[in-house]
N, C-alpha and C positions, 0 to 999 in steps of 0.2 A: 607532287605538291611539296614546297621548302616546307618549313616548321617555321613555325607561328609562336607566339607568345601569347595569350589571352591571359587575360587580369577581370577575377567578377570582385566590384564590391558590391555587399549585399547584408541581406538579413538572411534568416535563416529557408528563405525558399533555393539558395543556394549555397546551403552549409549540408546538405544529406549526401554521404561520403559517394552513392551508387546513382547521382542524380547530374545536374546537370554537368559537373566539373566530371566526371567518368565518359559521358557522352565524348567530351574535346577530346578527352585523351585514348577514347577509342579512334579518333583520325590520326594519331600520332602528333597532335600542337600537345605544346606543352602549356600549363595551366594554371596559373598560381591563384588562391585563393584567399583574399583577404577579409571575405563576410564575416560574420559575426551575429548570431542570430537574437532574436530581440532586440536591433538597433537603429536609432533612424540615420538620416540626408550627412548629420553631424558626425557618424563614427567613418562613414565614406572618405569624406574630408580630413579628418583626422589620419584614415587608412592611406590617404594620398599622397596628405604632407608627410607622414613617416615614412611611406616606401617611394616617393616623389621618382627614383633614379630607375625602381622599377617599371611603374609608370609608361617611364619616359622610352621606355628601351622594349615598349609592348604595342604590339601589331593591332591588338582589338582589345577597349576594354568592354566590360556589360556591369551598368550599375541598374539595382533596382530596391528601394529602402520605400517606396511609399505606404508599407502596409504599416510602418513603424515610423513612419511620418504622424503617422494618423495616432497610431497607438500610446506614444509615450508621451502625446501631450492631449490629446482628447479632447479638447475644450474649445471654443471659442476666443477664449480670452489667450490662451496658450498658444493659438495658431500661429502672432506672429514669429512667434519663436520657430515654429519649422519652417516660417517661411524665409525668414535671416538663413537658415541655413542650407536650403535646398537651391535658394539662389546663389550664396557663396560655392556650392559647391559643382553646381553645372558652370559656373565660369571660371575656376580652375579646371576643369574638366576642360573646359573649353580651348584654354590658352596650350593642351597639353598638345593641341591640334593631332590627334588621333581618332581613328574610329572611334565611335561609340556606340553603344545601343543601349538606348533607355527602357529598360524592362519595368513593365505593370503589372502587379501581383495581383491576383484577385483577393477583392474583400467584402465579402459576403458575412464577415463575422456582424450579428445581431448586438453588439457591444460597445460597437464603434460608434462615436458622433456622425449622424449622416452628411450633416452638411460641413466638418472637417474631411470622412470621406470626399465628398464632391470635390472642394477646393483643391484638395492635396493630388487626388489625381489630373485635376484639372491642370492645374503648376506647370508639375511634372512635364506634363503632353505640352503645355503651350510653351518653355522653356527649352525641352527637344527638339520643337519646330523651330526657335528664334536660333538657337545656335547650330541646329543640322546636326540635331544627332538623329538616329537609327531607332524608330522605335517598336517593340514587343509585345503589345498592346493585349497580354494574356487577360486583364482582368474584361473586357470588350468579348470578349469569345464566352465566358464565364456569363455573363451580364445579358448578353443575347437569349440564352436560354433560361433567365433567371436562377442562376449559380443549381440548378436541378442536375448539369456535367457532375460526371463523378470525382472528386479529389479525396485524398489521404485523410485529411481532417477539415475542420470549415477554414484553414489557413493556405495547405499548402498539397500541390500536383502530387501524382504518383510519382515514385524515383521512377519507372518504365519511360513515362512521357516527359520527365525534366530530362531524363538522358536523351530521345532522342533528339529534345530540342537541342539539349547541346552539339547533337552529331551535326544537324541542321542548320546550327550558326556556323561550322566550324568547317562544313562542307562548302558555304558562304560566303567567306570571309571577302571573296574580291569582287564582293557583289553590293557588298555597303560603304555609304557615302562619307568621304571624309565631314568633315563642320564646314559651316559656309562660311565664305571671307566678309567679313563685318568688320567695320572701323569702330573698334570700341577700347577699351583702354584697362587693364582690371585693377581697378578701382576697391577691390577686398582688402581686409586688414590684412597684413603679416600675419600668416599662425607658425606655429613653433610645437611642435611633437617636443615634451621633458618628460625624457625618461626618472624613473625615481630613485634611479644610483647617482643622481645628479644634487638631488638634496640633500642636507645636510645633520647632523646628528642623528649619521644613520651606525645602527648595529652591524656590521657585514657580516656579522652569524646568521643573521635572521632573513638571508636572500637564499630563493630555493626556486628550482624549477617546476611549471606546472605544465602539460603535455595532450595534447589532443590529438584527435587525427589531422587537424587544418593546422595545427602551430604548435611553437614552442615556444614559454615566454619566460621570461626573469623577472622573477612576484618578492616584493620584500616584505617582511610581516611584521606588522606595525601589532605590538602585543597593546592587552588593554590597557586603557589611561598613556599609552606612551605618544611621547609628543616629539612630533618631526618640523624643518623649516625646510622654505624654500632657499636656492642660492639667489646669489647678488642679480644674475644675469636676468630673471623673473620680473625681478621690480618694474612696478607700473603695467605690466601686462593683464590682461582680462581671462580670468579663469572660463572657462567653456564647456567641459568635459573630465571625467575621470574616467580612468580605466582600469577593472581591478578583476579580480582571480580570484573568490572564498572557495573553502573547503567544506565549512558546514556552519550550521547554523547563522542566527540573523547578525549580523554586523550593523553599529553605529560610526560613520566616519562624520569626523566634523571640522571644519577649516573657519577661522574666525584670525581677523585684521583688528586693530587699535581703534579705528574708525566706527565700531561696532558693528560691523558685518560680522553677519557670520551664517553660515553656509550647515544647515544639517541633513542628513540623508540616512535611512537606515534599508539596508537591503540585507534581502533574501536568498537572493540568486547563488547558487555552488553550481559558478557555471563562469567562464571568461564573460566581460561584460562592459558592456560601455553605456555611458549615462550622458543627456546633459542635464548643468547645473541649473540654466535658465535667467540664472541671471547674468545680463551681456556685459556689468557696471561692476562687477566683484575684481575689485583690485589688490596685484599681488604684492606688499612690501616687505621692507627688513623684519617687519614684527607679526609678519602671516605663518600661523601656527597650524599644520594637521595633526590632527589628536585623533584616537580612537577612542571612542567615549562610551563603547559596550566593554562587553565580557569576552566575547569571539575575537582572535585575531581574524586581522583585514588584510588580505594580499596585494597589495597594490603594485603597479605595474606604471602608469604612466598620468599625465596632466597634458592636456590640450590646453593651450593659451592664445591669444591674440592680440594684436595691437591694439590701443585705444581708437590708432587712427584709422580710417578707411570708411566704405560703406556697412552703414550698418543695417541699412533699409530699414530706417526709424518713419519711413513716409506715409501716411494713411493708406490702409488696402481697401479697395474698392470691392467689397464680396460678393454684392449684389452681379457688378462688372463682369468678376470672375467666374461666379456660376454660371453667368449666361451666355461666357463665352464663345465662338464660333470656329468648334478646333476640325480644321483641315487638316491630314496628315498628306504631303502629297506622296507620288507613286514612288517616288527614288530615294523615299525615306519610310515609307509602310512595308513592315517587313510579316505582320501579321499570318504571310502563307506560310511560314517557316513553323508556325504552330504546331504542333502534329494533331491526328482527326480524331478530337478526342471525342465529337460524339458517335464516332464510329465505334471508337473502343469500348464506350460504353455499352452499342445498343449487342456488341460482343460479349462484353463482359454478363450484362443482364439475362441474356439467351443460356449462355455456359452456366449460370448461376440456377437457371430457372430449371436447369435441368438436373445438373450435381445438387442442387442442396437438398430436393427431395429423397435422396438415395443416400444421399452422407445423412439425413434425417432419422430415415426410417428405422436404421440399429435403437438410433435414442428412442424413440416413438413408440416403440414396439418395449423398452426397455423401464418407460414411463408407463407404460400399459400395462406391465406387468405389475409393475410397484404400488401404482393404483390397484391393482386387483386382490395386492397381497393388504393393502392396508385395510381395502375396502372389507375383506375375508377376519381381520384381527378388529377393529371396530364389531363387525358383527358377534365375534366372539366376547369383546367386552361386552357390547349388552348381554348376552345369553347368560355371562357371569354376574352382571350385575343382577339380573331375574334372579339368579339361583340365586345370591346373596338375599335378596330382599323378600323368597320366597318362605314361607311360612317351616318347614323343614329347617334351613338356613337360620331364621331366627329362633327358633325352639332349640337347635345345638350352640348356638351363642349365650341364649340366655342360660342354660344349660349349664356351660363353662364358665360364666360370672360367677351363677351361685356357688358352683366349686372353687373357683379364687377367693369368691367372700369368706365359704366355711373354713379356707384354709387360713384369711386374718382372722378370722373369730378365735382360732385355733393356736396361733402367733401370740395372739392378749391372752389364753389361757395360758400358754406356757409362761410366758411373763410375769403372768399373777402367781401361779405356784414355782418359780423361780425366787419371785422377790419375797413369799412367805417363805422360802428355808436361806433367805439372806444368801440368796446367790445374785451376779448384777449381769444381768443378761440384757443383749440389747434388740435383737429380734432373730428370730428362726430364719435359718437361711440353706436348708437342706442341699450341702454342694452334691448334688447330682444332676447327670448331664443324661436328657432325655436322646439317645441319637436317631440321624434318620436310617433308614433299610434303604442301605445301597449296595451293600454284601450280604454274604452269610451271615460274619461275624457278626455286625451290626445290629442284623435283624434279632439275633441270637440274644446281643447285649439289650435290644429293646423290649427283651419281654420283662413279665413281672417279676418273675425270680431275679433274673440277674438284676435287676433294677433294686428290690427288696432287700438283698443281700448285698449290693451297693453300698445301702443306706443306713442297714445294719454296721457294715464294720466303717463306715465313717463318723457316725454317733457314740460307737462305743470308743471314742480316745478320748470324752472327755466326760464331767459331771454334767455340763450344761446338754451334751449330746444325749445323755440316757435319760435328762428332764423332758426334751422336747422329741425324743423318739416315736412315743407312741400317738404324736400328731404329723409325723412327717408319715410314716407309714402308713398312714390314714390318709395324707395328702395323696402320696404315691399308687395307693390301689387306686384311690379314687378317680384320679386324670389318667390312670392307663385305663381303667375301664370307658371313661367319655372316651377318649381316641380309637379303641377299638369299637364302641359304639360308632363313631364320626366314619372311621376305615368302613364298616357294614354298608353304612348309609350310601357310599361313596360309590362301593362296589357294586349294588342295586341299580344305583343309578346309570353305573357307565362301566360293565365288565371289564372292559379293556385294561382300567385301572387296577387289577386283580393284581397282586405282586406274583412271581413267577415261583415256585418250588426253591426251597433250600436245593435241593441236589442241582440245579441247574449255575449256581454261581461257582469261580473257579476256586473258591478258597473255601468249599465244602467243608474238607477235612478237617483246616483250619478253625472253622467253625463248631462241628462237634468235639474236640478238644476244647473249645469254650463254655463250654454248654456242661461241661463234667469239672470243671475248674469249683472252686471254694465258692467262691462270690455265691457262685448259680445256684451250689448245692444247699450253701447258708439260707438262702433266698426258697428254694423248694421245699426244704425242711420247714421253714415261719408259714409257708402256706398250707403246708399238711396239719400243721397244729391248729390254725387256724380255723380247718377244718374243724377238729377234732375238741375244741375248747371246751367244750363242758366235759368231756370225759380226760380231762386235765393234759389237756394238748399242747397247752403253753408250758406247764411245769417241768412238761417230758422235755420239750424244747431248748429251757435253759439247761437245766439239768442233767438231759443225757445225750440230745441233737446235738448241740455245738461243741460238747468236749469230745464225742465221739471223730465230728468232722472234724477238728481238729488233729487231733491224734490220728488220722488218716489221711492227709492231706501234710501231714507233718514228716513220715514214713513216706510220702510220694516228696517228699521234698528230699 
């Protein structure tokens, strides 16, 4: 088989790099691709007159734009505008006298106007038939089984199945019919592809390449507020189209005439993109301005224009006529077997699915069941806590620990009051000591009531205010070490396990009884012996002869 040239203009059912342009080029035709996705009948056109020579020099072209027929104007009132252009552009098509094949996308999207649907496909097919072109008739196959066939998304086929229609056209090719011989005349305006190195008060800093896998284009970037013209060559022709390139964010572009036209458009798209303007009557003169009227530069790339003269198929459309069309495709132009069997693929796909996804499932399944069981396991643990909380035990060591917080402010305003009667200015008791938890030796060590007593001892004694409010901190400190060993009791009763394990089982044993023989501890051991011993002058001994003793011993260890 020689080598082929195929040309798709299109939207985006034939912009998917693994779809149907990979199918040709697995036959070895070569494949040039001018779609453009999100576009309708107008960017085709546009795609024709700029690469006309391409065109001309191609064995098979395949256009298919009716889903973006439909899409970018929506309306009733809008229709006739895709209708100017889907007829403008099947009779260029036409005059190029080449193969064609007119591709039907399916449109199933719930978004669409239905009866622009109907029209627009209708057009298309009865326009196909008038000039003999080849038609694909994908959305018919879709539509049979009420679009319930599998595709990608509600727009567009599998790449699997667009590749191998492409294999299927391309295996084809000398099986489709040229256009039929018609006496007709093409009676279209002049369009004119202007590129935008072509107007004027332009920056040539500001031209920069943008690059896809289907093209490369030459984008110049019109910064905010800045304003560009057209050249001389422009004048009087009818704007149609722009074609532009962003990077991000929303763009404002705006073109306004003396006449008071003026043309506003803001897009979103960071994406190559062609629009039309819609209105067929916007004239280009000496004092036609494009401005960028946001904040985001605008990539622009090119202007579709047209003659004022020609058909403009300004004539009343018969809709009712047109829905109720009577569309024959005959045999030498239905190419609809070249489809591939997608409700085969499906009723494949659904079997393989029905089978894998329960076993690709069950890991999670069983993963879910678990996580269920642990939350279900920690919920039941929150209530059990919340019981104990609310149980009478529970609230008896609460209320418990208030009244010792309380005695300890009641104890806070004493020291205050005999602070302020020896004209010291104190602002409240704030015993720095730090209760720790038992998760060592050491710890547990530092948690008893010596070491804690004697803590509190040598941080009280560096100042006067510390030896006013000493004899209420120390009263604090027995007090909350004995509720916690109370609370510890209670705890253990309840639930052994919580039992803390033996000093000699932590690795920093050793460590620990050198803590336990340190100053702190011993200062701390000694207030509690006296303590004892208080009516047989336990405290006297204490100051008097316990601390200068440990002193003097602990002074000699130093």
């Amino acid at each position: 088989m020689n080598e082929k040239n195929v040309v798709l203009l299109g939207e985006s059912h034939f912009a998917f790099k693994n779809g149907i342009t990979q199918g040709i080029l697995d036959t070895g035709f070569k494949c040039f691709n001018l779609s453009l996705g999100g576009t309708p009948s107008l960017q085709n056109l546009y795609e024709l007159i700029r690469n006309k020579k391409l065109l001309e020099n191609a064995d098979l072209i395949i256009t298919g734009s009716n889903t973006h027929d439909i899409a970018q104007y929506n309306s009733i009132d809008l229709f006739p505008k895709s209708y100017q252009a889907i007829n403008w552009l099947y009779k260029e098509l036409y005059f190029l006298k080449k193969k064609i094949i007119c591709f039907i996308a399916p449109t199933p999207q719930k978004w669409l106007n239905k009866n622009c649907v109907k029209y627009v496909n209708i057009l298309h097919i009865k326009l196909a038939i008038k000039y003999g072109f080849n038609v694909i008739n994908v959305n018919k196959k879709h539509l049979e089984s009420s679009y319930s066939l599998i595709q990608r998304d509600e727009a567009h086929d599998f790449d699997f199945i667009m590749r191998e229609l492409g294999r299927n056209i391309a295996n084809n090719i000398e099986n489709f019919s040229f256009p039929k011989k018609i006496n007709i005349i093409n009676d279209n305006p002049q369009f004119y592809f202007y590129p935008i190195e072509k107007a004027i008060n332009l920056n040539f800093i500001n031209f920069k390449f943008k690059q896809s896998w289907l093209r490369s284009e030459k984008v110049y970037c019109i910064k905010s507020k800045e304003v560009i013209s057209f050249n001389k060559n422009t004048f009087n022709l009818n704007l149609l189209g722009i074609h532009l390139w962003n990077d991000s964010g929303i763009c404002e572009i705006q073109i306004k005439n003396p006449k008071d036209q003026i043309f506003n458009r803001s897009l979103d798209y960071n994406f190559s993109y062609f629009f039309d303007t819609y209105d067929r009557q916007f004239k280009i003169t000496n004092d036609t301005k494009i401005l960028n009227n946001g904040v985001n530069n605008i990539n622009l790339i090119s202007f579709f224009l047209a003659s004022p003269e020609g058909n403009y198929h300004t004539e009343e459309i018969d809709l009712e006529a047109l829905a109720n069309e009577n569309i024959e495709i005959s045999k030498e132009y239905d190419f609809n077997h070249l489809i591939p069997p997608i409700k085969l693929y499906k009723e494949i796909i659904d079997e393989y699915c029905s089978i894998i996804d329960p076993r690709k499932l069950a890991p999670l399944q069983n993963q879910i069941k678990e996580k269920d069981n642990i939350i279900s396991t920690l919920n039941q643990e929150k209530i059990t806590l919340q019981n104990e909380l609310n149980s009478l035990p529970a609230k008896k060591q609460r209320l418990e620990l208030a009244n010792l917080e309380q005695d300890l402010i009641i104890k806070k305003l004493e020291s205050k009051k005999l602070a302020k009667s020896l004209g010291i200015k104190m602002n409240i008791i704030n015993p720095k000591i730090t209760f720790i938890q038992a998760n060592s030796a050491k710890s547990r060590i530092q948690n008893h009531l010596s070491y804690k007593l004697g803590q509190a001892l040598i941080e009280n004694s560096k100042s006067i205010l510390g030896y006013i409010r000493m004899p209420y901190v120390l009263s604090y400190i027995k007090d909350k070490h004995k509720f916690e060993q109370k609370a510890y009791e209670e705890k253990i009763k309840e639930n052994p396990n919580l039992a803390l394990p033996p000093l000699e089982t932590y690795p920093d044993y050793n460590e620990a009884l050198k803590e336990k023989e340190c100053f702190t501890y011993k200062l701390g051991e000694a207030l509690i012996q006296a303590n004892k011993n208080w009516y047989g002058g336990g405290y006297i001994k204490f100051i008097f002869k316990d601390v200068p003793r440990l002193k003097r011993e602990f002074k000699k260890k130093g």
